[in-house]
C-alpha positions as CSV (number, residue, x, y, z in Angstrom):
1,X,0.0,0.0,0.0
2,X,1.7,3.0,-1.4
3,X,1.4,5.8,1.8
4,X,3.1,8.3,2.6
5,X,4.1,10.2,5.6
6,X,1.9,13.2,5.0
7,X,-1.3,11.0,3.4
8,X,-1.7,8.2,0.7
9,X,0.1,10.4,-2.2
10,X,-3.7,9.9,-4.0
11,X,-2.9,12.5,-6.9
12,X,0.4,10.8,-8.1
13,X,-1.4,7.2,-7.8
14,X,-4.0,8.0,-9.5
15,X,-2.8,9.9,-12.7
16,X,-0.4,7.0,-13.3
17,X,-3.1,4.8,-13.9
18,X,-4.0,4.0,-17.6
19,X,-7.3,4.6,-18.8
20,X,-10.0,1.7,-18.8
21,X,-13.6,1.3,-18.6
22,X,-14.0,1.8,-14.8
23,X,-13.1,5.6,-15.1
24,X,-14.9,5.6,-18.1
25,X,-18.4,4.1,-16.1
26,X,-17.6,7.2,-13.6
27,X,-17.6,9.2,-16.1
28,X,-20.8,8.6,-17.7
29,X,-22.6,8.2,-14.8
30,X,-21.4,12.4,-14.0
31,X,-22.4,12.8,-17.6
32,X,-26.0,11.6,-17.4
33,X,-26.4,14.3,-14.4
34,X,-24.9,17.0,-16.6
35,X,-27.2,15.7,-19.6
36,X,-30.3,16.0,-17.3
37,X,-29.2,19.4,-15.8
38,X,-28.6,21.0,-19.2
39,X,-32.2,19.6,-20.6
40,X,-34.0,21.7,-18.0
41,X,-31.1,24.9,-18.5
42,X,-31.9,25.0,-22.3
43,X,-35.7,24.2,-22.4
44,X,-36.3,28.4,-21.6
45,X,-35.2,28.9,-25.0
46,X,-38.0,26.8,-26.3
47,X,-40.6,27.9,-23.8
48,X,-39.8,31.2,-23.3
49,X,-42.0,32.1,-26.2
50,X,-45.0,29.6,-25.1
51,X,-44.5,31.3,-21.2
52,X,-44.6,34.8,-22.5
53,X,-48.0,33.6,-24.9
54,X,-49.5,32.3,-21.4
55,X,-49.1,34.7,-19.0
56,X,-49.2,38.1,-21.4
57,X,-45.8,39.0,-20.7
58,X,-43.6,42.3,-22.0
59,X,-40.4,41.8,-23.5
60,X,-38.6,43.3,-20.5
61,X,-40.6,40.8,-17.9
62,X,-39.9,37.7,-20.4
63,X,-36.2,38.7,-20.0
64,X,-36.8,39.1,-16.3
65,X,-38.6,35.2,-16.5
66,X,-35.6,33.8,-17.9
67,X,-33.5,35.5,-15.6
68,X,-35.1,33.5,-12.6
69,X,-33.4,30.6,-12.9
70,X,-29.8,32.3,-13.5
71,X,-30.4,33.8,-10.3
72,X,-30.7,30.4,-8.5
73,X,-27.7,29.3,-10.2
74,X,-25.6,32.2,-9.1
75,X,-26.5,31.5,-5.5
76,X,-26.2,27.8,-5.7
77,X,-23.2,27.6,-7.7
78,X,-21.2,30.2,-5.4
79,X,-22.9,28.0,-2.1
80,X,-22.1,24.5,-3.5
81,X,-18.1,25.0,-4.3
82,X,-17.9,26.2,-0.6
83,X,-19.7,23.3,0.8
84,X,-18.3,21.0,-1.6
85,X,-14.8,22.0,-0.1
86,X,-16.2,21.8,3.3
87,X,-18.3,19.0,3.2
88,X,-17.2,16.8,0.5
89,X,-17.7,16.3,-3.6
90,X,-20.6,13.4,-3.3
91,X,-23.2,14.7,-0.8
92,X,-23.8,18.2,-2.6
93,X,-23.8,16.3,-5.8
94,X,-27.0,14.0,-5.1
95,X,-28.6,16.8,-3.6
96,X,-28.7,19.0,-6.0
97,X,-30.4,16.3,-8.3
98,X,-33.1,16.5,-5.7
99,X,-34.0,20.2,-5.6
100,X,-33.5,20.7,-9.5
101,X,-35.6,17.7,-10.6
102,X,-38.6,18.0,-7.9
103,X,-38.1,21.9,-8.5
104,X,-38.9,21.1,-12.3
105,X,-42.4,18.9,-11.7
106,X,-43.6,21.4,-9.4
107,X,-43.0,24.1,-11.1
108,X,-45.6,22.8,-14.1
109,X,-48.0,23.5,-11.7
110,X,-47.3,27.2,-11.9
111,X,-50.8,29.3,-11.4
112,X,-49.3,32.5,-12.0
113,X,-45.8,34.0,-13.4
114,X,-45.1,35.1,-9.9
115,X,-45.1,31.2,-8.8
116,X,-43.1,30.3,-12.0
117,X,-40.1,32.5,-11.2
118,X,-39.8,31.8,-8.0
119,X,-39.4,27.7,-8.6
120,X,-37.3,28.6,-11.6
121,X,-35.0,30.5,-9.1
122,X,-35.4,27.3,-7.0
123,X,-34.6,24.7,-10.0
124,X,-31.6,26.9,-11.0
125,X,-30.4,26.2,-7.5
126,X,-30.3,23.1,-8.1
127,X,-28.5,22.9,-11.2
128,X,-25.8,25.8,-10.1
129,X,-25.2,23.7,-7.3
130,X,-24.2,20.4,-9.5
131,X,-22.0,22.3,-12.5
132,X,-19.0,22.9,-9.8
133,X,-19.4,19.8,-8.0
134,X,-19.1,17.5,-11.4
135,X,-16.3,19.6,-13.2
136,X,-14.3,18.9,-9.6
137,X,-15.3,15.1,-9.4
138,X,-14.4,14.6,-12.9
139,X,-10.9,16.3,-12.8
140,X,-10.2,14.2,-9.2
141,X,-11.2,11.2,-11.0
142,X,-9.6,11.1,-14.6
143,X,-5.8,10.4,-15.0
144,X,-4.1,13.8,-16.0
145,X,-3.5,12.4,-19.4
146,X,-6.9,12.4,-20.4
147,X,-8.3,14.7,-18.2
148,X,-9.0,18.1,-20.5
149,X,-10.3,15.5,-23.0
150,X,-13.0,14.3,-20.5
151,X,-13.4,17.6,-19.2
152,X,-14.3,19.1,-22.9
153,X,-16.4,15.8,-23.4
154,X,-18.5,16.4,-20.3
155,X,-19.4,19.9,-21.4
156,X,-20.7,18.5,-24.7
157,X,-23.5,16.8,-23.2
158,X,-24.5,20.5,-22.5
159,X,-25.3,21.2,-26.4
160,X,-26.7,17.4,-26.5
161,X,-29.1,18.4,-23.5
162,X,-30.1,21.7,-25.3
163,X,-31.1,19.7,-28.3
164,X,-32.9,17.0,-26.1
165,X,-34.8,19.5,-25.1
166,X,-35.9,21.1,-28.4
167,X,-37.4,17.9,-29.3
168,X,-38.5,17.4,-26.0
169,X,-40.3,20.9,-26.8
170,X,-41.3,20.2,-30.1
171,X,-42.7,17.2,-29.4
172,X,-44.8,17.6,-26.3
173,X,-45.9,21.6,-27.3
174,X,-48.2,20.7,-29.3
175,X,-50.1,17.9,-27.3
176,X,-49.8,19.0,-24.0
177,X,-48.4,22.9,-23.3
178,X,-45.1,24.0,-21.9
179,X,-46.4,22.5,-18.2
180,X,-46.2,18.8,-19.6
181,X,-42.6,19.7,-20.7
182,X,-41.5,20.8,-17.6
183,X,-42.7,17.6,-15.8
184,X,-41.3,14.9,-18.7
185,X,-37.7,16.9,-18.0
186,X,-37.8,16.5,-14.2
187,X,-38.8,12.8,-13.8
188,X,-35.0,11.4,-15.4
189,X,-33.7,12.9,-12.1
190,X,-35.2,10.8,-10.1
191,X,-33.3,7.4,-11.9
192,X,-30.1,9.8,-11.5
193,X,-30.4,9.5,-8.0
194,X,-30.3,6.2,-7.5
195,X,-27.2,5.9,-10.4
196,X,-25.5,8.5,-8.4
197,X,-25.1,6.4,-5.2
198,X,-22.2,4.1,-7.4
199,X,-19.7,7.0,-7.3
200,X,-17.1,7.1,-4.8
201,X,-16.3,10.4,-2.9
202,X,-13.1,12.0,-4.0
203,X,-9.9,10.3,-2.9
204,X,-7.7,14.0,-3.2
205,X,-10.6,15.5,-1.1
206,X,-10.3,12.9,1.4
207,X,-6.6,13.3,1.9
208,X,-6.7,17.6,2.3
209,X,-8.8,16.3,5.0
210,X,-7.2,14.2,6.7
211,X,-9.1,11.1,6.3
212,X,-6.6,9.1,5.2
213,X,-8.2,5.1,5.2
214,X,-10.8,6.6,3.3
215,X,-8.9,8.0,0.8
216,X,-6.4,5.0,0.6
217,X,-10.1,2.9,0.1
218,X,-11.2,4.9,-2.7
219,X,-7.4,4.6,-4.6
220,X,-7.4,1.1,-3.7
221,X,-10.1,0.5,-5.6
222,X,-9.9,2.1,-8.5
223,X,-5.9,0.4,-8.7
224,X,-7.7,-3.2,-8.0
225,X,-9.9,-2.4,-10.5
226,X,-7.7,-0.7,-13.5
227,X,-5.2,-3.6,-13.1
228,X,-8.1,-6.0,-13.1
229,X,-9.5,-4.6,-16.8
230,X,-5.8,-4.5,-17.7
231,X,-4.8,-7.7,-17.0
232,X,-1.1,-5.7,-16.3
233,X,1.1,-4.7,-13.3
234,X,0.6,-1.0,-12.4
235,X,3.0,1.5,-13.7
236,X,5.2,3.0,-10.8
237,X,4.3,6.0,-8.9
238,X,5.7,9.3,-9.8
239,X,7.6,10.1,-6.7
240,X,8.8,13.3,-7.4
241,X,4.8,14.1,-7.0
242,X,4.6,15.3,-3.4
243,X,1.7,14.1,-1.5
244,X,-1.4,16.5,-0.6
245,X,-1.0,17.6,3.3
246,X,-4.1,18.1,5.0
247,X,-6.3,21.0,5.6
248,X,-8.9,20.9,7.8
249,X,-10.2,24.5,7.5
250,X,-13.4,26.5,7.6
251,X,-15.3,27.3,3.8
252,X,-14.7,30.8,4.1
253,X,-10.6,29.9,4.0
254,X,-11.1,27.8,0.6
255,X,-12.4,31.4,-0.4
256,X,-9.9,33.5,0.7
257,X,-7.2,31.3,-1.0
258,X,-8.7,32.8,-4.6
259,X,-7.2,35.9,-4.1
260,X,-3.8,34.9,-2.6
261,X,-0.3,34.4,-4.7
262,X,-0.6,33.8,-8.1
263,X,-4.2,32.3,-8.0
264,X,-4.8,36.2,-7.4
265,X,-4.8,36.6,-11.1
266,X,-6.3,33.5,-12.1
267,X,-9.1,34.2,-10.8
268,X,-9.2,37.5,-12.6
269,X,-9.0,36.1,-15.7
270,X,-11.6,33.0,-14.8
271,X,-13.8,35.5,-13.4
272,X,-13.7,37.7,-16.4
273,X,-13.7,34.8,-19.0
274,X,-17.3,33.3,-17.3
275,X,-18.9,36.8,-16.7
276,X,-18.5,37.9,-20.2
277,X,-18.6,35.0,-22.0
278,X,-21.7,33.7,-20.1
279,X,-23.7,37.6,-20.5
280,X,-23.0,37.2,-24.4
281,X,-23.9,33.7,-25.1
282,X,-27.4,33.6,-23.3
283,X,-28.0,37.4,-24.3
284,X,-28.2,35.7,-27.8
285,X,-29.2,32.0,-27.2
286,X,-32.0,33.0,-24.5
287,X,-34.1,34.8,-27.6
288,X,-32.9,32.8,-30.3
289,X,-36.5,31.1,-30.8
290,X,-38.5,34.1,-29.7
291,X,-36.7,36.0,-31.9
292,X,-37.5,33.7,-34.9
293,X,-41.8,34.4,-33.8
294,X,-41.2,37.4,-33.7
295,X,-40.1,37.6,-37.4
296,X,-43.0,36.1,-38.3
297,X,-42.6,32.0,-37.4
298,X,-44.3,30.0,-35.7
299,X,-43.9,28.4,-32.0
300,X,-43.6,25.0,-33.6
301,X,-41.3,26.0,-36.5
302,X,-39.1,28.3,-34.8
303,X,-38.8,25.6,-32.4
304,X,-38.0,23.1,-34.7
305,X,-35.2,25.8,-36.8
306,X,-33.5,25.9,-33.4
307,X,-33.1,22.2,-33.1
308,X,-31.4,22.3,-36.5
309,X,-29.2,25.3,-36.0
310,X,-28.1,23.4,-33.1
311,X,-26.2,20.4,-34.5
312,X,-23.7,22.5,-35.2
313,X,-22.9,22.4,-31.6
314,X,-21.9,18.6,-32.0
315,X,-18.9,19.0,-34.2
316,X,-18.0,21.8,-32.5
317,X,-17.5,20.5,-29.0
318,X,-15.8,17.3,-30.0
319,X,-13.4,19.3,-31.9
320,X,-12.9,21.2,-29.0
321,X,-12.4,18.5,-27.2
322,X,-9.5,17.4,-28.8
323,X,-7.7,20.3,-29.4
324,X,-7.6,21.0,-25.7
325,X,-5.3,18.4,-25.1
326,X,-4.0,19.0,-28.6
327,X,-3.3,22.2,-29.1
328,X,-3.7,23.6,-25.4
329,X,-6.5,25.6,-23.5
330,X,-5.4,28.9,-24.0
331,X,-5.7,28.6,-28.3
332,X,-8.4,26.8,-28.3
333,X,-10.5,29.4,-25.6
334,X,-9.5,32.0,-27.6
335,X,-10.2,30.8,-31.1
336,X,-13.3,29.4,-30.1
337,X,-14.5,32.7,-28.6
338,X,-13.6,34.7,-31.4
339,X,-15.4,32.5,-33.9
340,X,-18.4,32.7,-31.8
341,X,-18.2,36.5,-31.8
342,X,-17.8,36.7,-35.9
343,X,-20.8,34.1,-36.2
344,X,-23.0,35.8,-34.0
345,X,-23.0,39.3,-35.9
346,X,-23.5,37.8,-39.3
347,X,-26.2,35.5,-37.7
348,X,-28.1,38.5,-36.0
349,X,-27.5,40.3,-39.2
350,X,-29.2,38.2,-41.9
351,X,-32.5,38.2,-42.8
352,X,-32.7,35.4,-45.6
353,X,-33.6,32.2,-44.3
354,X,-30.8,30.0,-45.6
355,X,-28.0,32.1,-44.8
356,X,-29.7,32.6,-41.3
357,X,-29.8,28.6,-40.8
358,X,-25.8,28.5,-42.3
359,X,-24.8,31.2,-39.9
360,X,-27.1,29.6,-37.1
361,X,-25.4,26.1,-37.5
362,X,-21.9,28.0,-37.7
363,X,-22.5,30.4,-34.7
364,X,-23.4,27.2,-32.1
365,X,-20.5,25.3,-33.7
366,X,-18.3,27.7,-31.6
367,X,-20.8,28.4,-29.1
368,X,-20.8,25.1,-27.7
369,X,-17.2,24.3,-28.2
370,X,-16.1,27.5,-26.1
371,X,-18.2,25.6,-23.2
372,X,-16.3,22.6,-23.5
373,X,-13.0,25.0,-23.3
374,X,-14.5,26.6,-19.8
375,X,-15.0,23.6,-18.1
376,X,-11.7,21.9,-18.9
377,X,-9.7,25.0,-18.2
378,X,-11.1,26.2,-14.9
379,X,-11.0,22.8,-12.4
380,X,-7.6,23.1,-13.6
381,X,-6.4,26.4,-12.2
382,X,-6.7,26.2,-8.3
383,X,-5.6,23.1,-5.9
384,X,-7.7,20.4,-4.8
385,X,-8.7,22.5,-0.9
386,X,-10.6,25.3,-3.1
387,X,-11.2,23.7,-6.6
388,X,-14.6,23.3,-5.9
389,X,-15.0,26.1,-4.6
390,X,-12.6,28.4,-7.6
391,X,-15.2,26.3,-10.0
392,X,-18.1,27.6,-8.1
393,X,-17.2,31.2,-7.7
394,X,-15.9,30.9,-11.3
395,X,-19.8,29.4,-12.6
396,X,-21.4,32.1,-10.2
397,X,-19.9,34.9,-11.5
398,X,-20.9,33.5,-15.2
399,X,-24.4,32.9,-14.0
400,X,-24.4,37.1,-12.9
401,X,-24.2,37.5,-16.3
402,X,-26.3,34.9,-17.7
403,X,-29.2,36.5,-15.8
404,X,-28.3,40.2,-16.7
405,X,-28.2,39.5,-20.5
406,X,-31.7,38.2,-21.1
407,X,-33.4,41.8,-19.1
408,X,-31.1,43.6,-20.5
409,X,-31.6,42.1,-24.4
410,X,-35.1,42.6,-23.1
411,X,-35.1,46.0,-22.8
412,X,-33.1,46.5,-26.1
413,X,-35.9,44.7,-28.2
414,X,-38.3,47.6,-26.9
415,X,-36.7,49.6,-27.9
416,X,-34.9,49.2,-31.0
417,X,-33.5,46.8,-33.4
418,X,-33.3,42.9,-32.5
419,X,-29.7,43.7,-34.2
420,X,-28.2,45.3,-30.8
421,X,-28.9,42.1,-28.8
422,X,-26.6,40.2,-31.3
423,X,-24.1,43.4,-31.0
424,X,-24.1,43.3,-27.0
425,X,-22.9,39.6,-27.5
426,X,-20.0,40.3,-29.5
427,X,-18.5,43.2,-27.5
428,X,-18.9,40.7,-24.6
429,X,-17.0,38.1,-26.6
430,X,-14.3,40.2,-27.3
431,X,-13.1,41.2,-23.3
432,X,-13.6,37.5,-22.7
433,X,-10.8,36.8,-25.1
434,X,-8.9,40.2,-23.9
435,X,-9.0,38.5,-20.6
436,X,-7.4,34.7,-21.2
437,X,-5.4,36.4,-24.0
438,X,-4.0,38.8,-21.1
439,X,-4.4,36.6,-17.9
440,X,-4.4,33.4,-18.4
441,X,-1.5,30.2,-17.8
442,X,-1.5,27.6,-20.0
443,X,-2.3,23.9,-18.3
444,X,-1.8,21.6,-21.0
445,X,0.0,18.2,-19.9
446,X,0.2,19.1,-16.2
447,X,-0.9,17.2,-13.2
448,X,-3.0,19.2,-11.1
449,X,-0.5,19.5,-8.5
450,X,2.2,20.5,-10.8
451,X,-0.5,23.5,-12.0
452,X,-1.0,24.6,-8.3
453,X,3.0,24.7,-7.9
């Protein structure tokens, strides 16, 4: 048993492991949560227009109804990397299945937009609570050769969710309103729970703690295990990979570490890259089918235009996904960005219906990818004490401005051209790249120790 005077030298045991199916279940099982989470995060661009038909709602208070459940995530993503620290990876993680997918059901029952927002608030909760937790799981579990890779590949169950739920929309719409599509995305949560019990806590959280059988169990494990699929010896442990020292300390210290030393301005650049990034992408996506009614479509066809402008997003994350590891994080953020920004303009620009779908399946192609880039890069940048909790300030500060741009793209569509909301989006893209460009390290090919040295 390979232990160490300080702990069970988790991180350099784990990352010399090869990969085999047995990550790869652990994976998929986070995956399927993220899948689930991102249904119920893009249906309000399908049912924003239905919701707004319902209740009689302005531009402005449709912006303001989207905004709900951006506020929810803000709060629960900043609250969950804290506790997630404090606490530990697993137990935040199967709650926040609960409170999104009951949040969902009972929020069908809506009698009034007053009730609507505030169980939107309550299901964004839920799923700003699980984004941190998973992107910290993940990069715990997978070896460090693979781990941007699975990272990026994570994300891109994000556009596959968004485009799960535009059927989803499409399909139920029509036969039973938006309240049946609300309850048919909530009820795969409840099977999640049950699949969620089969991952183990992290074995790197364990050890900052001090709970060191625990965390020898959990490597134990997955070493039995890999060599078991294998059929092979393990390779040797990286010694010159010191192991993590404990750190039993309050959630409010896991905080303070984001602004000390050089994770000072990583956290700049993380918080400006999300913020930014976050305010232009839903100041477009949030009225992307609204916006196709109002030029005449539609519920069901603008609906169904969105689904297909949206497979561009599949290319575009598993390319993304690979050039991570590739080519690096800091290129492919950038590139990604910048092709999102070009896309959008010429997008909200056109008026024919062909180039609109071209420049639709073009613009989500980056869109997408550039998620995959976000949640690679920023588990990476702060040590395994206040990665959780980095990730959740990080998704927080993203979610501020996911529930700024939808009021404030609001407001513009009163009172001028739809043009300006695609314009905001841009100059947003452009001090997101202005900020990893300026800010930001590059991680490619490091442990995660290594990275917080």
């Amino acid at each position: 048993m390979a232990q160490s005077i300080q702990g069970v030298n988790a991180s350099a045991r784990l990352d010399r492991l090869p990969m085999t199916s047995f990550q790869r279940h652990m994976f998929v099982i986070i995956a399927l949560a993220w899948l689930f989470d991102s249904i119920d995060l893009g249906m309000m661009t399908f049912l924003l227009a239905p919701v707004r038909e319902y209740f009689g709602l302005t531009a402005a208070t449709s912006g303001f109804v989207a905004s709900s459940s951006f506020i929810g995530m803000f709060v629960g993503a900043a609250l969950a990397g804290m506790m997630g620290d404090r606490f530990g990876r697993k137990i935040i993680f199967q709650w926040s299945i609960i409170i999104w997918s009951l949040g969902s059901i009972i929020c069908a029952l809506s009698p009034n937009v007053t009730f609507f927002v505030i169980l939107r608030f309550v299901v964004g909760f839920g799923m700003g609570a699980e984004y941190p937790i998973a992107q910290s799981m993940l990069s715990e579990l997978i070896p460090s050769s693979h781990r941007g890779r699975y990272l990026a590949l994570l994300e891109g169950f994000w556009p596959l969710g968004f485009i799960t739920a535009g059927i989803l929309a499409w399909l139920i719409l029509p036969l039973g309103g938006w309240r049946w599509v609300l309850v048919a995305e909530g009820i795969p949560g409840l099977y999640l729970l049950w699949v969620r019990r089969r991952l183990p806590e992290s074995a790197r959280w364990y050890e900052i703690k001090g709970r060191y059988k625990e965390a020898d169990a959990v490597v134990t494990m997955f070493e039995t295990k890999v060599q078991e699929l294998t059929g092979k010896p393990l390779p040797p442990i990286n010694t010159d990979l010191e192991a993590i020292s404990s750190a039993k300390k309050g959630m409010l210290d896991s905080f303070r570490m984001l602004w000390q030393g050089m994770y000072l301005k990583r956290t700049l650049m993380v918080w400006l890259l999300w913020f930014f990034y976050l305010f232009g992408y839903y100041g477009i996506t949030t009225w992307v089918s609204a916006l196709m009614v109002d030029k005449g479509y539609s519920i069901t066809s603008s609906t169904g235009y969105t689904i297909i402008i949206s497979l561009g997003a599949i290319p575009g994350f598993l390319l993304a996904a690979f050039l991570v590891d590739r080519w690096g994080r800091k290129p492919t953020v950038i590139t990604y960005v910048a092709g999102a920004a070009v896309t959008a303009y010429f997008y909200g620009s056109t008026v024919e219906f062909s180039a609109m779908i071209t420049w639709g399946l073009a613009m989500q192609f980056f869109l997408f990818g550039v998620w995959s880039c976000l949640y690679a890069y920023t588990p990476e940048l702060y040590p395994t004490r206040a990665r959780a909790t980095g990730c959740g300030f990080a998704s927080a500060i993203g979610r501020l401005g996911s529930l700024l741009a939808p009021t404030i793209a609001g407001i513009l569509m009163g009172v001028s051209s739809n043009l300006n909301v695609f314009n905001l989006g841009v100059i947003a893209f452009v001090v997101a790249i202005l900020s990893v460009l300026i800010l930001g390290p590059e991680t490619k090919g490091m442990t995660l120790e290594e990275i917080s040295r």
